[in-house]
Every structure is written in structure tokens, then in C-alpha cells.
C-alpha positions in Angstrom: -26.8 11.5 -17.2 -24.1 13.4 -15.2 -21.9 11.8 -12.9 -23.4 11.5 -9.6 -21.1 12.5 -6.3 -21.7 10.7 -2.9 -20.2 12.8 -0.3 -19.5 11.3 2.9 -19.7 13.7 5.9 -17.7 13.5 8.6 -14.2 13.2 8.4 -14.6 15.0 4.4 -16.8 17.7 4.5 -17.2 18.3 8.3 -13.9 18.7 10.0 -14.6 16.0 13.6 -11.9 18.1 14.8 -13.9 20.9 15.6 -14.7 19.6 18.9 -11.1 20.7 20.2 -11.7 23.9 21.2 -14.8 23.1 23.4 -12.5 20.4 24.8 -9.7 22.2 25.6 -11.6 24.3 28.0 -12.9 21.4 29.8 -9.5 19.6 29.9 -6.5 21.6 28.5 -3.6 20.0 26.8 -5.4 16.1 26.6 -7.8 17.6 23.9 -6.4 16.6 20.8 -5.9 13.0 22.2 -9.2 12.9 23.7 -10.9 14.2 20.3 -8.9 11.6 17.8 -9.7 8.8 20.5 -13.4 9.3 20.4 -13.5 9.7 16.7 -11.6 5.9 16.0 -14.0 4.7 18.9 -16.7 6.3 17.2 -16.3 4.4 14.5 -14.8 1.0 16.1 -18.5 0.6 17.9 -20.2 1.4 13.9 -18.0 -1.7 12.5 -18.7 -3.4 15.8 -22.5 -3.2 15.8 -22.5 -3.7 11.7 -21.0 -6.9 12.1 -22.6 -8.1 15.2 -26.0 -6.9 12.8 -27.1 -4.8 16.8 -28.0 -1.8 15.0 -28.1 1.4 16.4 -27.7 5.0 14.9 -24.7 7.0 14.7 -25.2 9.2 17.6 -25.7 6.1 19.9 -21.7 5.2 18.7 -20.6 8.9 19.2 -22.5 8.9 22.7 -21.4 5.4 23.6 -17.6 6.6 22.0 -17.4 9.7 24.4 -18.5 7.7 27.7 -15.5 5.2 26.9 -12.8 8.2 25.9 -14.2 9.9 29.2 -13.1 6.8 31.1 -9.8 5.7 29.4 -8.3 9.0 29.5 -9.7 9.2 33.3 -10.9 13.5 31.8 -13.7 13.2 34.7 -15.7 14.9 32.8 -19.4 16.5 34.0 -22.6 14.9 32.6 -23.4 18.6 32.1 -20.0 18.8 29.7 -20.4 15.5 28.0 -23.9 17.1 27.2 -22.4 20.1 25.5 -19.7 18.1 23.6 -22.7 16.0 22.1 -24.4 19.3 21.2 -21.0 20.4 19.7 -20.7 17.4 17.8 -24.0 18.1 16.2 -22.7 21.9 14.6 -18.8 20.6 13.7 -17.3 23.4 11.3 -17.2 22.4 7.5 -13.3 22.2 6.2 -12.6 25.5 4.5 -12.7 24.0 0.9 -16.2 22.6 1.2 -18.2 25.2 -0.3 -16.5 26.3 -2.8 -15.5 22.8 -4.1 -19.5 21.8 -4.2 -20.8 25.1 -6.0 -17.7 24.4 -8.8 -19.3 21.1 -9.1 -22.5 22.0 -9.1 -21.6 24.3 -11.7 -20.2 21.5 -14.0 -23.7 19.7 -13.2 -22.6 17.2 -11.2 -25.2 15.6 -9.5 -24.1 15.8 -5.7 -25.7 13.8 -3.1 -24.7 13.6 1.0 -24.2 10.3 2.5 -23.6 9.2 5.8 -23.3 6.9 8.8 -25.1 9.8 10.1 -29.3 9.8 10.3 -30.7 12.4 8.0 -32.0 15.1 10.5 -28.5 14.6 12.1 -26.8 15.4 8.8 -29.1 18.0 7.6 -29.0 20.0 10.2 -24.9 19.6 10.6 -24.7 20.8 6.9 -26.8 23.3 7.2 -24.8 24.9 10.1 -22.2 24.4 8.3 -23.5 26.7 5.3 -23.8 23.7 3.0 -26.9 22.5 3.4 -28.2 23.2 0.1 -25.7 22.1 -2.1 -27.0 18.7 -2.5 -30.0 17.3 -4.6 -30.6 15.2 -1.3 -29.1 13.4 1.7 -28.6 9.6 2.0 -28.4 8.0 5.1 -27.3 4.4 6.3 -30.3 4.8 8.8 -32.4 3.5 6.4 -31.5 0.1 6.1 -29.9 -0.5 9.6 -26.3 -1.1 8.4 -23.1 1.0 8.5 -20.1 2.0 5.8 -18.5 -0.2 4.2 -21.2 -2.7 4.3 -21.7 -3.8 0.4 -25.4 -2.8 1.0 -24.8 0.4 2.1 -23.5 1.5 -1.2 -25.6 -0.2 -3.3 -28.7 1.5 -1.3 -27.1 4.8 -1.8 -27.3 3.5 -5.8 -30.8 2.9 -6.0 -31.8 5.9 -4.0 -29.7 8.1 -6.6 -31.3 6.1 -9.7 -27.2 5.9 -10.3 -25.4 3.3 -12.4 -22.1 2.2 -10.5 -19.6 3.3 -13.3 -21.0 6.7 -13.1 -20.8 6.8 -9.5 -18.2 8.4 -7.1 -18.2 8.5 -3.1 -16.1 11.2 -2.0 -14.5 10.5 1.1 -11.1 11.5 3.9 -11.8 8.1 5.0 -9.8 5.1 3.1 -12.0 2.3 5.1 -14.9 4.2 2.7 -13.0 4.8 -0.2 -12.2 0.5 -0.1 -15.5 0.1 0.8 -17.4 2.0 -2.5 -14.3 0.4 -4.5 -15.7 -2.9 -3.8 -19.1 -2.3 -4.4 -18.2 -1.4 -8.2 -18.1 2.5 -7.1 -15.2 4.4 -8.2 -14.4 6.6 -5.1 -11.6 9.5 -5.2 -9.8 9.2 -1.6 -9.1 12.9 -0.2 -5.8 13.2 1.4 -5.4 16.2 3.6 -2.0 15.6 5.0 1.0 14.2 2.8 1.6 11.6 5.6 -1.7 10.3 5.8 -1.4 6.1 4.5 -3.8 4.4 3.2 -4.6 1.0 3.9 -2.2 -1.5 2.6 -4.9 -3.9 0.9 -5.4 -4.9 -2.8 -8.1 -2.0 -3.3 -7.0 1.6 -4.7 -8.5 4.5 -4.7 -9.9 6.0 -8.1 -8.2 9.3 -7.6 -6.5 10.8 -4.9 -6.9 14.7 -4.2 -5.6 16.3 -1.4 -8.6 18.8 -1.4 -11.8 19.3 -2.2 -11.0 22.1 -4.5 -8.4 19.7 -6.6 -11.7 17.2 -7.1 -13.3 19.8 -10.5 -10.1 19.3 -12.0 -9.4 15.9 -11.1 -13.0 14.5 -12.4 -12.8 16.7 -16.1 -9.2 14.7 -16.1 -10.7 11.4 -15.4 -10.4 9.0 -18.4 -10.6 5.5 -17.2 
């Protein structure tokens, strides 16, 4: 069986940036702030609610992660605009190297799966605006069990939904809390760097392989030999 790819959404294939623009209209200069605070929110209130096992999906954290932003930033911004950003968040761009690093590996018959914190609808309908939508064999959510990434049971559900062995499993990921996450779940998981001063987390866990994009990932998997 070819090597199946787990792809984790936001943050690798969809660029959570891509809310800026709509923010900057509604409050100017504090837009890049406001967007990186409501993404680490975002996904504070996911470990939060794993831990605390008070489930709720993904859009509740975004929604719950953009009314605390709104008020610690003091942006005043309209129901009617927190609306819109919520519907923005639901078309985010893909990052330029996204389609042409999935039909490369498609093309080398990788078996190529989405997985996210995100519900399915959510996520196929994001990838789908995103012109990716049907790259994938199919999409895996967290949804289904009621837990969030890096929760050990998230990635061994996203092993049994893929009828996957763990040492011919990758997660893809921008997001080292993942990559450590699928690492210690028997995964290997190739970490995707985008900016040369991006750390990654000082703990006892590496990453398989480090790429800096998407379109280094062909190369890198044909090079792997552990």
C-alpha cells in the first residue's frame, strides 16, 4: 500500500491569514494583531475544551476566539462585522503551493487524506473554495469522536478511518503542537516551516522531516529512508 498523507488544514493548506484584508477595513493598522490573536485563542479554547473533555466544534472556538480578541483589543467591532469575519473565515485562501504540491503527490500515488480540528462540511466546503477540494480520497474530522489535535485518539481515529498502518503514515502540518502530537502517536509527521525563523517547540519530539513548502514535500518523501 502507498503511503498515506494526513493533511491538516488550517495553518498548512489554508493560509488563517487571509482574514487580514477583511479586517483591515473594519479596523486599519490593528489587523495583523487582531488576526494572529484570534488564531492562538482559537486554538487555546480547542486544548482548553479537549482537556476539560466540554466538547464543542471548531467554529464554536473560532466564534468564542473572535468575541474575546474583539474585547482585548477593545476593535468595537459590529455584530454585523463579526458576522462577516466568521463568513470569511469559512472561504480562507489556500497558500499558493497547495495545489500543485497535492496533484505531484497524487501523481506519485500517494494516498492523500484532509484532517482537521475542523467539522467535515466546514472543511469541505473551505477546500473546495479554495480549488482543492478534490484532491483528497476523503476528509477526516476530529468531530467525530468529540476530541481535538493532539489528543492520542485523534490520530489513531484518523488511522483506522484511513485503513493506515502508523509507519506508513504521515500528517502534514505548519503546526509543531501537530507535528509532536502525530510523533507520539507512532505517526511520522514532516513539520512545514514557512519562515526560517519559525522555532519549534523545544521538547524531546522531532519532526520526521522538515520542508519549508509544500512543493519541497515530493522530493522530500522519495528521499525518505528511515
Amino acid at each position: 500500500m502507498a503511503d498515506t498523507l494526513a493533511f491538516d488544514v488550517y495553518g498548512t493548506l489554508i493560509d488563517t491569514n487571509g482574514v487580514v484584508r477583511l479586517l483591515a477595513s473594519m479596523i486599519g493598522d490593528t489587523a495583523p494583531a487582531f488576526s494572529h490573536q484570534w488564531r492562538d485563542k482559537q486554538l487555546e479554547y480547542a486544548f482548553r475544551r479537549g482537556l476539560m473533555r466540554r466538547y464543542r466544534n471548531f467554529a464554536v472556538c473560532t466564534r468564542d476566539a473572535l468575541e474575546y480578541t474583539n474585547a482585548s483589543l477593545k476593535t468595537a467591532l459590529s455584530e454585523r462585522q463579526k458576522q462577516q469575519l466568521l463568513e470569511c473565515y469559512r472561504t480562507l485562501p489556500a497558500y499558493a503551493d497547495a495545489a500543485p504540491a497535492l496533484q505531484a503527490l497524487e501523481a506519485d500515488r500517494f494516498r492523500l487524506y484532509a484532517f482537521s480540528n475542523g467539522s467535515a462540511d466546514t472543511v469541505e466546503a473551505l477546500l473546495e473554495a479554495a480549488g482543492i477540494g478534490d484532491r483528497f480520497l476523503d476528509i477526516v474530522s476530529v468531530d467525530e469522536i468529540g476530541a481535538f489535535k493532539p489528543d492520542p485518539a485523534v490520530y489513531r481515529h484518523f488511522l483506522e478511518r484511513a485503513s493506515a498502518p502508523a509507519d506508513a503514515a504521515w500528517l502534514i502540518s505548519g503546526n509543531p503542537f501537530d507535528v509532536i502530537g502525530a510523533v507520539s502517536a507512532g505517526m511520522r509527521a514532516a513539520w512545514v516551516r514557512r519562515s526560517d525563523e519559525a522555532p519549534f517547540d523545544p521538547w524531546e519530539v522531532e519532526p520526521t522531516l522538515v520542508v519549508n513548502s509544500l512543493t519541497d514535500l515530493q522530493q522530500a518523501l522519495r528521499g525518505y529512508t528511515g
